[in-house]
Each structure stands twice: as C-alpha cells, then as structure tokens.
C-alpha positions in Angstrom: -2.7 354.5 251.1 -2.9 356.8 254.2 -0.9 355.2 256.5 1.8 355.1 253.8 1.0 358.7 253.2 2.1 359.4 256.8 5.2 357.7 257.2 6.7 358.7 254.0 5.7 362.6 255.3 7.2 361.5 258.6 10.6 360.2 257.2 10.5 363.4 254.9 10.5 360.7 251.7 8.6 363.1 249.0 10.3 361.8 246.1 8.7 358.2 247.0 5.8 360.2 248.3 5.0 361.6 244.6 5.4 358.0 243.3 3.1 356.5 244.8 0.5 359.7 244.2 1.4 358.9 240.5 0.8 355.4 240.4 -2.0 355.1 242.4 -3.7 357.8 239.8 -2.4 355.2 236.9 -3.8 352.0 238.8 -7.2 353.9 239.2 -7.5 355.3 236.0 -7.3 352.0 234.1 -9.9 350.5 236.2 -12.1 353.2 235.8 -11.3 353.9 232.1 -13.5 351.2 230.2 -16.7 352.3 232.6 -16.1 356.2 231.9 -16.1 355.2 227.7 -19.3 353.4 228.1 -21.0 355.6 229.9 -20.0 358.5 227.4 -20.3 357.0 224.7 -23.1 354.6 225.2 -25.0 355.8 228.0 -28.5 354.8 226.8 -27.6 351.6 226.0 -25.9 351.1 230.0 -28.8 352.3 231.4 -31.4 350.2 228.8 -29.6 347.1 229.9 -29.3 347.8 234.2 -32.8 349.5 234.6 -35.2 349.3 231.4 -35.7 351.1 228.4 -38.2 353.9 229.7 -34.9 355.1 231.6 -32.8 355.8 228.4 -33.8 359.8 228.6 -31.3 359.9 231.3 -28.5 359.5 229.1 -26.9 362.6 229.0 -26.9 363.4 232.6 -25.2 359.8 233.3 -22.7 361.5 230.4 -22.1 364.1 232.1 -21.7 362.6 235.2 -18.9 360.1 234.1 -16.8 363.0 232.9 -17.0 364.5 236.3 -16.5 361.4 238.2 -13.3 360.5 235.7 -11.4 363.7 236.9 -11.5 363.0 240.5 -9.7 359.9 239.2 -7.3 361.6 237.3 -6.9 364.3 239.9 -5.9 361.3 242.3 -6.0 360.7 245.8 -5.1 364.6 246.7 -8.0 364.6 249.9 -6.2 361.3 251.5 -2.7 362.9 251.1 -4.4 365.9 252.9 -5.8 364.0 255.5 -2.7 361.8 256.3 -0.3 364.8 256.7 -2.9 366.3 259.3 -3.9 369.5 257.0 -7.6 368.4 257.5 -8.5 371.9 258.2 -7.7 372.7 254.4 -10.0 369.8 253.3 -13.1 371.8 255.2 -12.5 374.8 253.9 -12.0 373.7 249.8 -15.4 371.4 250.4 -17.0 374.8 251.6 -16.4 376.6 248.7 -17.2 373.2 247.0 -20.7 373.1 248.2 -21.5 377.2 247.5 -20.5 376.5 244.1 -22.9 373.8 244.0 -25.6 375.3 245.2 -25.3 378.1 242.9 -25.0 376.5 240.2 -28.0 374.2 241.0 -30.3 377.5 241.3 -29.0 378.9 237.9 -28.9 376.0 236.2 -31.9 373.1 237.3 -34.9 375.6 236.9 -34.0 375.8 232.9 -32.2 372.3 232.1 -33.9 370.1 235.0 -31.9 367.3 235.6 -29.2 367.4 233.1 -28.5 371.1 234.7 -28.0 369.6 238.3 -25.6 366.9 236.8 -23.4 369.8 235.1 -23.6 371.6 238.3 -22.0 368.6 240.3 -19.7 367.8 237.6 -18.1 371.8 237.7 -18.4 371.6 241.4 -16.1 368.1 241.4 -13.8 369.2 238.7 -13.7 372.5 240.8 -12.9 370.8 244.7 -10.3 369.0 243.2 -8.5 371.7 241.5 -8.7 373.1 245.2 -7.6 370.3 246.9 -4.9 369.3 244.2 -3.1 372.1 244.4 -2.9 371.9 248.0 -1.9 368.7 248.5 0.7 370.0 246.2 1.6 372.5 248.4 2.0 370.4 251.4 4.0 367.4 249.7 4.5 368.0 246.2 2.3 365.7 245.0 0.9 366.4 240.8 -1.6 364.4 239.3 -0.4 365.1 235.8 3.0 363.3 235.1 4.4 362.2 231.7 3.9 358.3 232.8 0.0 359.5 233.5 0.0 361.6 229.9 1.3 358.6 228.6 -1.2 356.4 230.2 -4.0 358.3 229.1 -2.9 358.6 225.3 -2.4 355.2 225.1 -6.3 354.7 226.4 -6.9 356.9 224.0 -5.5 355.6 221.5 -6.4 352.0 221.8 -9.7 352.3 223.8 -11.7 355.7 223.2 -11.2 356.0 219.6 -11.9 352.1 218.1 -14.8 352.5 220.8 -16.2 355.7 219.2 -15.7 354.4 215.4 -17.8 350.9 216.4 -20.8 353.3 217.9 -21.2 356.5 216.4 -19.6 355.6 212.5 -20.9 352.0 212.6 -23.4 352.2 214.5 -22.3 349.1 216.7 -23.0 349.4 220.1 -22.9 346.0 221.5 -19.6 345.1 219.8 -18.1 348.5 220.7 -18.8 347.4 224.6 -17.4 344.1 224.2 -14.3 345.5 222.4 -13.7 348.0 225.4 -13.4 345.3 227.9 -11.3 343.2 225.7 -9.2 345.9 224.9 -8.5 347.1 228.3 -8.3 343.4 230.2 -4.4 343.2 229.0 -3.7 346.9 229.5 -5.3 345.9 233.5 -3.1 342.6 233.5 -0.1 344.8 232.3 -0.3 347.5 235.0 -1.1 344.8 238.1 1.9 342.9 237.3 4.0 346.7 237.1 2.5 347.9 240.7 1.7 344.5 242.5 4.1 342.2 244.2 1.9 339.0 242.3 3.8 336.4 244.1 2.9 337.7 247.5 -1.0 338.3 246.8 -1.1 335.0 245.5 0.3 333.5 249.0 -1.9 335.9 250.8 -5.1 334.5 248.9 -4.2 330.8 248.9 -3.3 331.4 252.7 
C-alpha cells in the first residue's frame, strides 16, 4: 500500500490516490466485519469457546474493544498514507496526544471500573488518534474514510449481517446458529468484493506458479 502511496503523491495522482484509500477501507471492513458482530454481540460465547468458561466475565471489555478496533478499520489506512508522503513528524505528534489521553483516562477510569474502564479508555484513545491522524492525512492528500460506496458498504452489513445476527441471539436466544449465519452471510459478500478489487486471473497464476 505504501509504495503505491508514494508514487501516486509523486505523480500528483490524488484522484487515484483517494480510490485506493476508499477501497482499501471497503476490502478491510468486510474482512473484519463478521469478527467485530461476534465479538459484540456474542462475546462470552467467543471467549467460552477459545479459552474456557471461567473467562466469560471478560465479555464486555472484549465488547468494547471490538468497537474500538472496528473504527481504525473504518478510519482506514490514514497512518500509512502519512508515512508514505514523508509527514512522519505528524504521526509522532497525534500518537503523543494519543498516549496522554490514555493515560488519563486509565487513571480516571481503572480505579472505579477495573478492567472494563481500561478497555473504554483504549477504545476513546483509538477512536480519538485516528480522528487526529484522519484528518491529516486528509490534509496532505485528500484522502476521507467516509465515502457513499463505504456508507453503502456498511448499510448493506448492516442490513444483512448485524441485524439477522442480533434477532438469532438476543430475540431467539440462538447463539450458535446466529455465529454460523454470520459467516455464511458474509462469505459471498467477501467473494463479491475480491472479485471487484482483485485481478483473480493473475493471483491464480501467481499461486499455481
């Protein structure tokens, strides 16, 4: 992606620039989708399943977590565009304030709410960086990470993913079903969106080469 980054800056290409931005934030965000709606919506269950039952209290904060994680991915690749025009300088000073934040909110927050508070701490101070870093990389290339193909994207996932997911666990009660259903759900949505982005032909020579 960097390397791409930086001849496209160096040819002064920032319509092709913000395309790429804007796919790679759809690519991701499929991917990434069906693990953010388990973990949100069955987080016990996840955790029951990869590390025993008497972990299952640490539900919320894996919650909480996921939704932090999941808008770095939407927010894209905004530190790599950074980085391959050379404003690295920028990057240091947005993961300063980053890390302030954090620790403040770790002090106010983890002496009440323990664990759960430090999660919500890190998930402000991610949402928070890249709302820093976003906006510059905006500034130096015109990059956005929300576009109507992204809105699109993401009420489409909605649509056919988050909601049927929530319906199966919290109305029916169906947890097991409602994972399966996620996967199967999002596996042609995944197909759909290599096929758009990837040149099939020529990863298929690459592999069988």
């Amino acid at each position: 992606f960097m390397p791409m980054i930086s001849e496209l800056d160096d040819s002064d290409d920032a319509e092709e620039i913000r395309d790429l931005f804007a796919n790679t934030i759809e690519m991701t965000t499929v991917f990434i989708f069906p693990a953010f709606v388990g973990m949100v919506l069955v987080p016990e269950f996840l955790i029951g399943v990869s590390f025993g039952e008497k972990y299952t209290e640490g539900g919320l904060t894996l919650a909480v977590l996921a939704a932090g994680f999941f808008v770095q991915t939407l927010a894209g690749p905004n530190q790599s565009v950074l980085q391959a025009v050379g404003d690295t300088r920028q990057i240091m000073y947005d993961n300063a304030a980053t890390a302030g934040l954090n620790v403040v909110l770790n002090l106010m927050l983890i002496p009440e709410y323990t664990f759960v508070g430090a999660a919500v701490a890190t998930s402000i101070s991610y949402v928070f960086r890249n709302v820093l870093l976003s906006y510059h990389a905006h500034r130096a290339v015109g990059v956005h990470p929300v576009t109507p193909d992204v809105l699109k994207l993401l009420g489409s996932l909605a649509a056919l993913v988050l909601l049927p997911s929530y319906l199966f666990t919290v109305q029916f009660g169906q947890t097991r079903l409602a994972v399966a259903l996620i996967f199967l759900i999002t596996g042609p949505i995944h197909a759909a969106i290599t096929f758009r982005y990837v040149d099939v032909r020529e990863l298929i020579a690459e592999l069988s080469g």
